[in-house]
C-alpha positions as CSV (number, residue, x, y, z in Angstrom):
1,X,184.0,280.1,-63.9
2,X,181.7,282.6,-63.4
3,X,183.1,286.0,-63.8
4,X,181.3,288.6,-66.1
5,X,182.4,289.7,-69.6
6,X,181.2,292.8,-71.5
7,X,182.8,293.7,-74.8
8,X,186.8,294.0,-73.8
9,X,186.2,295.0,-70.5
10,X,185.6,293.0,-67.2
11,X,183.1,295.0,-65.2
12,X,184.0,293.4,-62.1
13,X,186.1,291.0,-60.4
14,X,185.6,287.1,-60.9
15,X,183.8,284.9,-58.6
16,X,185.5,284.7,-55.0
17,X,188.5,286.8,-56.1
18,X,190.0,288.4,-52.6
19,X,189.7,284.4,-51.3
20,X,191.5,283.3,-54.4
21,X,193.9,285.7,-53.9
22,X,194.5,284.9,-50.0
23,X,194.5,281.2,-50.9
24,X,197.3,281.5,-53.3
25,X,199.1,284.1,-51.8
26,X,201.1,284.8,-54.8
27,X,204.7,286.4,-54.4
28,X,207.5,287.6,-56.8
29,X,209.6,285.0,-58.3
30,X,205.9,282.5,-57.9
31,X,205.1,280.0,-60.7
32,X,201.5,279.6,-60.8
33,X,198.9,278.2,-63.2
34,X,195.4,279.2,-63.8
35,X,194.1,276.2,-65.5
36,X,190.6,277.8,-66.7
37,X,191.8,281.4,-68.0
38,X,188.6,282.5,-68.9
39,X,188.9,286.0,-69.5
40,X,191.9,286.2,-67.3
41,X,190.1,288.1,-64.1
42,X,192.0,285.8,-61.5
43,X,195.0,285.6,-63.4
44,X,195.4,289.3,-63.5
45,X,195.2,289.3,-60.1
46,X,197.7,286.6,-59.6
47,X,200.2,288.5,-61.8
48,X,199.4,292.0,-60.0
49,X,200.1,290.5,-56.8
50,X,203.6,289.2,-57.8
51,X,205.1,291.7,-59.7
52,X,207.5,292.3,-60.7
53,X,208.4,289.2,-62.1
54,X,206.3,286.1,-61.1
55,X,204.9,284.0,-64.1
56,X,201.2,282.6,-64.9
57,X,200.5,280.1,-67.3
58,X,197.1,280.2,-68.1
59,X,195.2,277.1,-70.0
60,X,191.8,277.4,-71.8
61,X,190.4,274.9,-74.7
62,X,187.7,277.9,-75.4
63,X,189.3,280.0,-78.2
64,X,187.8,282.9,-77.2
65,X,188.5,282.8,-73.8
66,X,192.4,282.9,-74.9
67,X,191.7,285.8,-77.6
68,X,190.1,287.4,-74.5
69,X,192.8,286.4,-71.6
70,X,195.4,287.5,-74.2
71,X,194.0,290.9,-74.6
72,X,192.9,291.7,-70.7
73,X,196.7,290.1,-69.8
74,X,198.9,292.0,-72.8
75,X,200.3,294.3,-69.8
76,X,202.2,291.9,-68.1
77,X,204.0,291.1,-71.6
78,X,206.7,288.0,-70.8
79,X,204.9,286.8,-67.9
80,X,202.2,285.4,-69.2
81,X,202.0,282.5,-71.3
82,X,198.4,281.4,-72.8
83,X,197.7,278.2,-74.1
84,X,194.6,276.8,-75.6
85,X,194.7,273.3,-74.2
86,X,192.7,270.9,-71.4
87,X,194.0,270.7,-68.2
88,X,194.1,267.3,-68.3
89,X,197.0,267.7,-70.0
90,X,198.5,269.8,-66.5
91,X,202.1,268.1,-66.4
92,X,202.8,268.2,-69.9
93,X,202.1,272.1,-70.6
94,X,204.2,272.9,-67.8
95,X,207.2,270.5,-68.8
96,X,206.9,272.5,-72.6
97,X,207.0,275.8,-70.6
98,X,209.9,274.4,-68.7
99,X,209.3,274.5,-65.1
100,X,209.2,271.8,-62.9
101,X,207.4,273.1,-59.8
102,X,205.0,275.7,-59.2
103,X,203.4,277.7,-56.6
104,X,200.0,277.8,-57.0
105,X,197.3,276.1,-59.2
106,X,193.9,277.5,-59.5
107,X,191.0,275.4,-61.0
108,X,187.6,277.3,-61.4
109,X,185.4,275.0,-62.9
110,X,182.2,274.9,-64.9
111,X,181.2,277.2,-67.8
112,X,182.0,281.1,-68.0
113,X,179.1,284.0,-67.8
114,X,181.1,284.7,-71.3
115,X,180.0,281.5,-72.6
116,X,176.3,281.5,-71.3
117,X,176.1,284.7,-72.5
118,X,176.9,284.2,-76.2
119,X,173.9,282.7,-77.4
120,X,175.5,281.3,-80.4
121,X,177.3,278.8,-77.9
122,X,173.8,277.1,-76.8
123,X,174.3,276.8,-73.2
124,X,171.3,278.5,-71.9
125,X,168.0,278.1,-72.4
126,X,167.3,282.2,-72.0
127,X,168.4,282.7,-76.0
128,X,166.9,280.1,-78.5
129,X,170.2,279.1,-80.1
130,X,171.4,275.8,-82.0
131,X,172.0,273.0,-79.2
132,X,175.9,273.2,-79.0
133,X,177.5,273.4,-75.3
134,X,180.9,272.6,-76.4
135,X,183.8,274.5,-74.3
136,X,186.2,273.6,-77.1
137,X,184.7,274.1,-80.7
138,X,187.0,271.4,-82.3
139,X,185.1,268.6,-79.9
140,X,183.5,266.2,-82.2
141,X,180.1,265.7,-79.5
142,X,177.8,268.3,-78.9
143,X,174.4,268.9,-77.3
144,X,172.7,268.1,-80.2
145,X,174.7,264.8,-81.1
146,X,173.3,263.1,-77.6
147,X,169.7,264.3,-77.6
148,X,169.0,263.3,-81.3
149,X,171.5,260.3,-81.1
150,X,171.6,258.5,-77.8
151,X,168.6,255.7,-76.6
152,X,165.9,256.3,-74.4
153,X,168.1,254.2,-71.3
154,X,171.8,256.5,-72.1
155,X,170.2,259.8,-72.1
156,X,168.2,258.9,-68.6
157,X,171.4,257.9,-67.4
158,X,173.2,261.1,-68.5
159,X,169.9,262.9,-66.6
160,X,170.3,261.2,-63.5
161,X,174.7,260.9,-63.2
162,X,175.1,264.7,-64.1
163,X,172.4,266.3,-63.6
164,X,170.8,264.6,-60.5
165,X,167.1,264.7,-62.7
166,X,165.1,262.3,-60.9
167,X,162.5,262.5,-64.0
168,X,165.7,261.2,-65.9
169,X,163.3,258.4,-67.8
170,X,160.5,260.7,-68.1
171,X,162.3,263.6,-69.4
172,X,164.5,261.0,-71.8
173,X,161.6,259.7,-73.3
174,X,159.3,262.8,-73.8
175,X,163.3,264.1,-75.4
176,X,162.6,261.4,-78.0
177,X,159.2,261.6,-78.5
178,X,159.9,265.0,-80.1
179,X,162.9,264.5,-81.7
180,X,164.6,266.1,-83.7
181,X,165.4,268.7,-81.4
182,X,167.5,271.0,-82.5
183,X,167.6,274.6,-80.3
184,X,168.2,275.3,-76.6
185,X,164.3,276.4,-76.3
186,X,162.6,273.8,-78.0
187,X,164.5,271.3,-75.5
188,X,163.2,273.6,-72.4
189,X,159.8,273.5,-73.4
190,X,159.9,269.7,-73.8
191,X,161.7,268.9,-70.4
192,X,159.3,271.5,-68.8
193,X,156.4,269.7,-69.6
194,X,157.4,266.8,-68.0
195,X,159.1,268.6,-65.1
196,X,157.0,271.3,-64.6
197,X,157.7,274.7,-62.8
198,X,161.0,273.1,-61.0
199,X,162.3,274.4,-57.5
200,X,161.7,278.3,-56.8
201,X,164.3,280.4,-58.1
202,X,165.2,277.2,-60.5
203,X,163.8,276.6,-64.0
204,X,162.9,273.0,-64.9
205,X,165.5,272.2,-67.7
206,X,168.6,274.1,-65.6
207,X,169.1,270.4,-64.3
208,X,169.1,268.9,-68.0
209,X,171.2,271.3,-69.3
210,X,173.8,270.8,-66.8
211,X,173.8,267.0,-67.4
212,X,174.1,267.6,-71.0
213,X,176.6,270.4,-70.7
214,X,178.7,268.3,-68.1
215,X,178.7,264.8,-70.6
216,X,179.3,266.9,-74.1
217,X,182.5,268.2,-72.0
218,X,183.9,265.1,-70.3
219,X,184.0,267.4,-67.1
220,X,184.2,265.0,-64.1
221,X,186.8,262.8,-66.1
222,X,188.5,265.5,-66.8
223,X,188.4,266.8,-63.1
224,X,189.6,263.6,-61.9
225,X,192.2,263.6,-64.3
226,X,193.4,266.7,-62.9
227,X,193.4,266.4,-59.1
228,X,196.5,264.6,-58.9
229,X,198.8,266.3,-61.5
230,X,198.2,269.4,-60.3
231,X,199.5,268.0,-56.8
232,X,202.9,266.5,-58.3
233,X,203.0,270.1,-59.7
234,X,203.3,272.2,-56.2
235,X,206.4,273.1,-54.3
236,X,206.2,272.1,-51.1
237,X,204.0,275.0,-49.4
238,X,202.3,275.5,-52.4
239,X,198.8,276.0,-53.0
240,X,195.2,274.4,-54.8
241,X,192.5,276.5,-55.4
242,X,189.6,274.8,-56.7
243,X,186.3,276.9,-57.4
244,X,183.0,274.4,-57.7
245,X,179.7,275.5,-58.7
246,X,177.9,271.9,-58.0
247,X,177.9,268.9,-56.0
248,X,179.0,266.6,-58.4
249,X,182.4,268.6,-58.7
250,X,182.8,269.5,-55.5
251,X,182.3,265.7,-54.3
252,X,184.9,264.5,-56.1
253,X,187.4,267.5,-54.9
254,X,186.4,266.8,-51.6
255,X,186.6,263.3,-51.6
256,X,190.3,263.7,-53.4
257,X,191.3,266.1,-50.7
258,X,190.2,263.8,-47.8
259,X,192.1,260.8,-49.2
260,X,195.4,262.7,-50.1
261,X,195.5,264.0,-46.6
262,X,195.4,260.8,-44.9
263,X,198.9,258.8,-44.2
264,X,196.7,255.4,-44.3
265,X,193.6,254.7,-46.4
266,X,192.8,251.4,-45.9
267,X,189.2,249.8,-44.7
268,X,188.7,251.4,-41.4
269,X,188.3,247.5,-40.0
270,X,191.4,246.8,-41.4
271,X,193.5,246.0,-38.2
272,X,197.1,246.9,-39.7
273,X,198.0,249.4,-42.9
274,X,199.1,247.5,-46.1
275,X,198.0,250.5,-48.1
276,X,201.4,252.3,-48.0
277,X,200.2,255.7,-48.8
278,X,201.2,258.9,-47.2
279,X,199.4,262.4,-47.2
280,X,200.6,264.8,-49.9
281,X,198.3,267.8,-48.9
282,X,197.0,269.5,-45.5
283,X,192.8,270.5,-46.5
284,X,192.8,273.7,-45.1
285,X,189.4,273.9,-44.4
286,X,186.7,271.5,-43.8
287,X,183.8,273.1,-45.7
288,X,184.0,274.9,-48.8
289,X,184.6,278.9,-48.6
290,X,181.4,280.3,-50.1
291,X,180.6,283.7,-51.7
292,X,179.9,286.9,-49.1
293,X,175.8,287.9,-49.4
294,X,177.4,291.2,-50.4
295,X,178.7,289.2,-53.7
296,X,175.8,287.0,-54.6
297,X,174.1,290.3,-54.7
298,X,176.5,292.1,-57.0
299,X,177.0,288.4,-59.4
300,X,173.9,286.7,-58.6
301,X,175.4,283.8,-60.2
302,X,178.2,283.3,-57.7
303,X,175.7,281.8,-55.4
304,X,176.4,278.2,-55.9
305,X,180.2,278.6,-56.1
306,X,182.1,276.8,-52.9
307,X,185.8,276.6,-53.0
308,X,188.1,274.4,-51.3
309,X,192.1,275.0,-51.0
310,X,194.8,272.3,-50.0
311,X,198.3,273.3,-49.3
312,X,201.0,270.4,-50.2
313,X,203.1,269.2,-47.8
């Protein structure tokens, strides 16, 4: 969810826009759903493109990013409906806004430029700031509850799972060795000095933070959660965008798309089907769409972000 934020304005357009927008193809009279507002860059394209009177219900748990979607979206008065809720709970925010079916979903995943860049928020390592990483400031966990609380063995497991760390031990323990830890730098400078430099163009606690980030916010629960509302959602012909910015998420997208486009997923050894289960979605595309060189240059941090798009049948 990567698209820039400065003050009330949005310099330019959110991560893989023009795709998103030929993906979802949005039309007058369209129902769609942006389930990860942000500051509401996609969505006001979604709304522009189906004037004059298709609808957008846009989801957030981030405050801010609803004060913020609000404000960019206030043109489009009625149309727009913002609610600051998980999209786990897909099926029943639409049910309270009474549709039934929509036309498009869009899912862009991860945290927001907006939310790295408030340092206040403690997702980066770049501003020394309290250990936080919450999307949603009402969420009991945070950063700082699993690197003071958790053991040696749960925090290396958090390392490895989410953030692919293969010094998960190492950095775990050196974490407790210098506990209490208690700002975004101070827990750099310990995982760097276990890790050292990292991969070019990579600093050595980007993969702890992730893993931290990812646990504190229940993201691949709450992604799998997801998958298959959002598919009960679509008309027939409708779409699913779904932006990734890692291979965790965009493993299980895949993985969701491959098996929900199959008519039989039983063992391939398994001589007859007993399984019963029919394909709800056509995978457009076989690899995920990834970002033009011409955008990584402009957003540097679009250059991880793959998206994949199913239609259902």
């Amino acid at each position: 969810m990567l698209s820039s934020v400065v003050g009330d304005k949005l310099p330019h357009r959110p991560v893989l826009y023009q795709e998103i927008m030929h993906a979802l193809k949005p039309h007058r009279n369209g129902l769609y759903i942006d389930c990860t507002v942000g500051a509401g860059g996609h969505a006001r394209g979604i709304l522009s493109a189906s004037d004059p009177d298709g609808c957008l219900l846009g989801l957030d748990v981030d405050p801010l990013a609803i004060q913020l979607a609000g404000e960019h979206l206030a043109p489009y008065g009625m149309r727009v409906k913002l609610v600051r809720a998980s999209y786990t709970t897909l099926r029943q925010q639409v049910k309270a806004c009474g549709w039934v079916r929509v036309d498009g979903i869009l899912l862009d995943l991860g945290a927001s430029s907006m939310q790295f860049d408030t340092p206040d928020r403690g997702f980066s390592f770049l501003h020394n700031a309290p250990l936080d990483m919450r999307f949603d400031p009402i969420n009991p966990v945070s950063a700082s509850d699993l690197v003071n609380d958790l053991s040696e063995s749960e925090l290396a497991d958090i390392l490895f799972n989410f953030g692919e760390e293969r010094s998960s031990y190492r950095v775990a323990r050196a974490i407790i060795n210098a506990r209490p830890i208690v700002t975004t730098q101070h827990l750099a400078e310990v995982v760097s000095r276990v890790t050292g430099s990292g991969k070019p163009g990579m600093h050595a606690a980007t993969r702890t933070f992730q893993a931290l980030r990812i646990s504190v916010n229940k993201e691949l629960e709450a992604l799998q959660t997801v998958l298959p509302q959002a598919v009960d959602l679509l008309v027939s012909g409708g779409s699913l965008a779904i932006i990734a910015f890692h291979s965790l998420e965009d493993r299980i997208v895949k993985q969701f798309f491959r098996r929900e486009s199959r008519d039989c997923v039983c063992p391939p050894k398994q001589p007859l089907c007993t399984c019963e289960h029919h394909a709800s979605i056509k995978e457009l595309f076989r690899s995920p769409i990834r970002p033009t060189d011409n955008e990584v240059r402009e957003n540097p941090r679009a250059r991880s972000a793959r998206l994949r798009v199913a239609i259902r049948l």
